[in-house]
C-alpha positions in Angstrom: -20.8 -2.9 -2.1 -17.3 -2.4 -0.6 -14.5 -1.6 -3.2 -11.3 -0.7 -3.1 -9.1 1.2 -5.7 -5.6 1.8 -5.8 -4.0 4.5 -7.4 -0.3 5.9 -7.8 2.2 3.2 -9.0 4.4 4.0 -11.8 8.4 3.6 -12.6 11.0 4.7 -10.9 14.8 4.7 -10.5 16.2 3.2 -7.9 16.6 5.5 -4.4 13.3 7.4 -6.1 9.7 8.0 -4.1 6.6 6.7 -4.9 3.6 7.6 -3.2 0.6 4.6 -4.0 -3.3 5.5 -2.6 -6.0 3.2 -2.0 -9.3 5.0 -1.8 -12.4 3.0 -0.3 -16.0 2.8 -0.8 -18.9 1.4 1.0 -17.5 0.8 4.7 -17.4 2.6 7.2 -13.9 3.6 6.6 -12.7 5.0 9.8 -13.4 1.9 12.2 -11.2 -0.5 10.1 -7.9 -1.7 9.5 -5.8 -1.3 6.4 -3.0 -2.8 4.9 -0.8 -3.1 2.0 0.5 -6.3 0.6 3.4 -6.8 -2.4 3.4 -9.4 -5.1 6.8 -9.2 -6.4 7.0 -11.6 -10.2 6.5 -15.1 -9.6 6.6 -14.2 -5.7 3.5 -14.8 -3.5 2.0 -12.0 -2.3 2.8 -10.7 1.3 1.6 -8.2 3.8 4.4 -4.9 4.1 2.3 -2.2 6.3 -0.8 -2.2 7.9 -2.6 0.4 10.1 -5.3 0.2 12.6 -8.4 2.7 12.8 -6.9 4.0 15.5 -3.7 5.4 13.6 -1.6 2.5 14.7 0.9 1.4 12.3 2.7 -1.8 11.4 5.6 -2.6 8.9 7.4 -5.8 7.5 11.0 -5.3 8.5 12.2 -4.9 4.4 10.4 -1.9 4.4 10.8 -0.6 8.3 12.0 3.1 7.8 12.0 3.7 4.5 8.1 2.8 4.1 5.4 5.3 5.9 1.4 3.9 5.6 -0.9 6.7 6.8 -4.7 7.5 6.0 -6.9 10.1 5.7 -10.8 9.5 7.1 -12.4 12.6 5.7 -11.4 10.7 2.2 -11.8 7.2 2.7 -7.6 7.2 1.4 -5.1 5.2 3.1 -1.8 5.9 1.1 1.8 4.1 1.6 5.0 6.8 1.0 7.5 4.9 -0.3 11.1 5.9 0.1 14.8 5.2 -1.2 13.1 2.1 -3.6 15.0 -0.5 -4.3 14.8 -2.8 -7.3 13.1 -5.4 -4.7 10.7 -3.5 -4.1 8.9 -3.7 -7.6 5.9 -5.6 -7.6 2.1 -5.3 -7.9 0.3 -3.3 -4.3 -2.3 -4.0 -3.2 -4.7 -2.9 -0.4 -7.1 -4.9 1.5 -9.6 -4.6 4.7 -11.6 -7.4 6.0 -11.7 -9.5 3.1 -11.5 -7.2 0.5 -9.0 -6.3 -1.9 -8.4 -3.8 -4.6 -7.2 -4.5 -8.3 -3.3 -3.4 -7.2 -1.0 -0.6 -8.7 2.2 -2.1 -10.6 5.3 -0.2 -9.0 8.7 -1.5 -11.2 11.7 0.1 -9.5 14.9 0.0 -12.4 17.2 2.3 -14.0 
């Protein structure tokens, strides 16, 4: 059974770091595709970074350069290190191969 499980949201000021992970489970991890998607309140969700097995990576442009996906094989993680937040940026994450997704990790950016 394939599951996802994010981990690694929280609160945070504005300008602050956050650093969510997604850990995986039954698939062979390393051949596939990640990505992260945002649900911002009363917002449809929407892809923000995505990476290919190969190491290729992909970002929406609201979060080009502050944003960094990257993934780790050896643990099944794929993890998104989120810089210089904004209060835009709060929302629900979520992470998602194939078509599977995890449960999400609520990230509220506000002072």
């Amino acid at each position: 059974q394939v599951r996802l499980v994010e981990s690694g949201g929280g609160l945070v000021q504005p300008g602050g770091s956050l650093r969510p992970s997604c850990e995986a489970s039954g698939i062979r991890f390393s051949i596939y595709g990640m990505a992260w998607y945002r649900q911002a309140p009363g917002k449809q969700r929407g892809w923000i970074s995505g990476i290919t097995g190969g190491g290729t990576t992909n970002y929406a442009d609201s979060v080009k350069g502050r944003f960094t996906i990257s993934r780790d094989n050896a643990k099944n993680t794929v993890s998104l290190q989120m810089n210089s937040l904004n209060p835009d940026d709060t929302g629900v994450y979520y992470c998602q191969t194939q078509a599977i997704w995890g449960q999400g990790t609520q990230v509220t950016v506000s002072s």
